[in-house]
N, C-alpha and C positions, 0 to 999 in steps of 0.2 A: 587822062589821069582823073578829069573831074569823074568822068562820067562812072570810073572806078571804085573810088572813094562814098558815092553817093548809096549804092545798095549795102556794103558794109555799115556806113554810120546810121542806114534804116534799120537793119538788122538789129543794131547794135541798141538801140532805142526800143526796139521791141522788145527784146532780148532784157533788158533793163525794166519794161512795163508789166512785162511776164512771172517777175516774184512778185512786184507789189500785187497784182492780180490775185495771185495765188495766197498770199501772206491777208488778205481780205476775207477772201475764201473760206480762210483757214479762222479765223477770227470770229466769224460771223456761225463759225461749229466750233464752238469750245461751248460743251456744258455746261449747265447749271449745275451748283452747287448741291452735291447731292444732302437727302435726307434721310433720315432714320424715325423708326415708331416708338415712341417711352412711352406712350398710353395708351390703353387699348379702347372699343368703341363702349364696352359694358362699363368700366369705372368713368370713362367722360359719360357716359345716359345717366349713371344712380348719381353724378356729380351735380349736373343741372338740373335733373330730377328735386335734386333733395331743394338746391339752390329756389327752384322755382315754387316750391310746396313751401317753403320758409317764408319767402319773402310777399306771399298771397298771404297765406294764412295773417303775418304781422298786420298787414293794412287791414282786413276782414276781423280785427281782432274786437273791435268797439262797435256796439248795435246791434239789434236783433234778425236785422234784415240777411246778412250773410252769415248768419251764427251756422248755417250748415254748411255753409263754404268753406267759411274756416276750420270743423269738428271734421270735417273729409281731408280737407290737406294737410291735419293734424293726422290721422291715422296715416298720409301719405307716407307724410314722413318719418313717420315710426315705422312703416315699415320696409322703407327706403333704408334706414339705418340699420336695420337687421340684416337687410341683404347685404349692406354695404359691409357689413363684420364679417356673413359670411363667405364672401367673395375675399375679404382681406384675410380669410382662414384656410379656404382650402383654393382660390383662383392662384393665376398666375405668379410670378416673386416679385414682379417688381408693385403688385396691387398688394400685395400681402402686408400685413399688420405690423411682423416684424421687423420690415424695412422702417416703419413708423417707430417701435421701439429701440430696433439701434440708437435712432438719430437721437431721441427721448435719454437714453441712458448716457450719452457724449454732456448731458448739462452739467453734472457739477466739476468735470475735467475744463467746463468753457469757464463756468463761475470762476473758478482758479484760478485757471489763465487771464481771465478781466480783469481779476484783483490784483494781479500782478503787473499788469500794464503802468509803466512809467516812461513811455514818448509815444509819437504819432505811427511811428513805426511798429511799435508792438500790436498797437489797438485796431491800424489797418489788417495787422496777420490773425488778429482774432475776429477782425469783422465778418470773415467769408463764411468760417464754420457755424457764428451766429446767427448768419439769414437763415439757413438752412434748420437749425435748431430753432428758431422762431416760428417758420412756417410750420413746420413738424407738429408743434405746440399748440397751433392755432386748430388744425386740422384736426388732432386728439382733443382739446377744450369742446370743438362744434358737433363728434358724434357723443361725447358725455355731457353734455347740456342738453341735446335731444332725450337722452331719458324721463329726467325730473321732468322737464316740458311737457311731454306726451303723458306722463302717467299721472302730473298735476291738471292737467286741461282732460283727461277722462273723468278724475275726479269731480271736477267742474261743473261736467257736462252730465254726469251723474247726481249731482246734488248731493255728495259725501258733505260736506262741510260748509260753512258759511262764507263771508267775505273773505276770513283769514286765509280759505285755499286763493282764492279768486288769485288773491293779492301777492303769492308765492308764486301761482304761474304766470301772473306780469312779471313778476322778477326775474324768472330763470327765461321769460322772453326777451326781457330788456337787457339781460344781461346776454343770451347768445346772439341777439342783434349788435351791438357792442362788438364781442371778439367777431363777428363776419366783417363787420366795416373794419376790424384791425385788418383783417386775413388780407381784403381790398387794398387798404392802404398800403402792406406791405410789400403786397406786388407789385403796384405802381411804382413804390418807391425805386424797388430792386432793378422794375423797366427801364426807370430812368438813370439809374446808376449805370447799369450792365449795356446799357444803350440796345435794349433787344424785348420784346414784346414778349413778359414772363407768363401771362395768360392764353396766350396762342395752342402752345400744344394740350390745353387742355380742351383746347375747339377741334384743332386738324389731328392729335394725336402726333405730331412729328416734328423734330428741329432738324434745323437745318446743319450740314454735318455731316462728313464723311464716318463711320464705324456700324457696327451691327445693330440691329434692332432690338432692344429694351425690352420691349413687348413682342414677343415672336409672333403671338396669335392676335388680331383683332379683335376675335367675337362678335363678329356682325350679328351673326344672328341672337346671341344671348341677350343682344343689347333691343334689337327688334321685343324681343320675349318681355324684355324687363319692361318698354315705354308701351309696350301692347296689354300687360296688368295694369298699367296703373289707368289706363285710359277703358280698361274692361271694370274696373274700381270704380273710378267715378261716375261711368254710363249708369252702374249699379247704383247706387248711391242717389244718383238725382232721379232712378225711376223708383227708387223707395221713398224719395219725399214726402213727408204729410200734406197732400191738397186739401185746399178748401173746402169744406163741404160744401152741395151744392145749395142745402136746406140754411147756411147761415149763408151762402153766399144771396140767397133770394128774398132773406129776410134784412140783409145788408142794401140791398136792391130798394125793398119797399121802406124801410127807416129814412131812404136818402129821398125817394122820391114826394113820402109822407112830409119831411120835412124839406123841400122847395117847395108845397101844396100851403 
């Protein structure tokens, strides 16, 4: 009887080891969560693009030493911002300008609704629509500050007018430096609320998330095209530099060495 009993309750033990196995198996192939694309590669290039021509040019802005660093990453970005209009004119829907205007026309229906708010519960159902109407704002504020910016720093660097230009294009730069550290702040913010990295998809293009893709088409290549001008721009740019001559540089030579004599 034992000897009966014995290959049944092995069986039975295996038999028993054979779903956990399997149910491991099984576990260890469950997908990742898929993702989806809402941005394509040309508005993330003209985006960091412009980010990076802003943010040089601001530091480059005091001294004579990068005054050409800065007057180049001033044109950069002027004409980062024209692409960027008309890429929001005739590109893709979801790059488009008008997605920017719906959201723009939703504020005096928010205003409203804010003014109307009397408990925590009303001011939570207004708070959603308001990020998004904030971001919106911030995004439209930073390409209509690049104008005045760019056509008061030509004037500048033209010698149209005296201090009093100088001193209007620090203002429209201290003031579009301003709204970008809003636009920062209020991503952060929303990361930290929404518990989810609100700057991400404007690096990889995609969140994570089951449904169709936002941006049907990348634009690999358009976006190649775009960071390939602006670096055919600047190559241009610093082989057009005013060098030294070489007649003061030799007379800078002998004034230094006349005076160690």
């Amino acid at each position: 009887m034992t000897s009966d009993t014995l290959p049944t309750a092995s069986t039975s033990s295996a038999a028993a080891a054979a779903p956990s196995s399997a149910q491991t198996q099984t576990q260890s192939q469950v997908p990742r969560p898929a993702t989806r694309r809402v941005v394509d590669a040309t508005t993330r290039m003209l985006h960091w693009l412009m980010a990076l021509s802003f943010t040089v040019a601001y530091i480059t802005a005091d001294g004579e030493r990068w005054r050409l660093v800065h007057v180049t990453l001033g044109y950069t970005l002027a004409g980062l911002v024209v692409a960027r209009l008309l890429w929001g004119l005739f590109g893709p829907r979801q790059a488009r300008l008008s997605v920017l205007w719906r959201k723009l026309q939703g504020a005096p229906a928010w205003l409203k609704s804010l003014a109307a708010v009397r408990s925590p519960s009303a001011l939570q159902a207004t708070w959603r629509p308001g990020q998004n109407l904030l971001m919106a704002l911030a995004v439209a504020l930073i390409l209509a500050l690049v104008v005045p910016l760019t056509l008061s720093g030509y004037a500048v660097w033209d010698e149209w007018g005296g201090e009093w230009l100088e001193e209007v294009h620090e203002f429209f730069g201290n003031t579009l430096l301003f709204v970008v550290l809003a636009h920062i702040g209020l991503i952060a913010l929303l990361s930290v609320l929404r518990r989810k990295n609100q700057a991400l998809p404007m690096l990889t293009g995609r969140v994570q998330g089951p449904g169709p893709d936002l941006a049907k088409s990348n634009h690999g290549w358009l976006a190649a095209a775009v960071l390939a001008c602006v670096l055919a721009f600047w190559a241009w740019q610093w082989n057009q530099a005013p060098q030294l001559p070489a007649a003061n540089a030799t007379l800078g030579s002998e004034n230094h060495r006349d005076h160690d004599d």
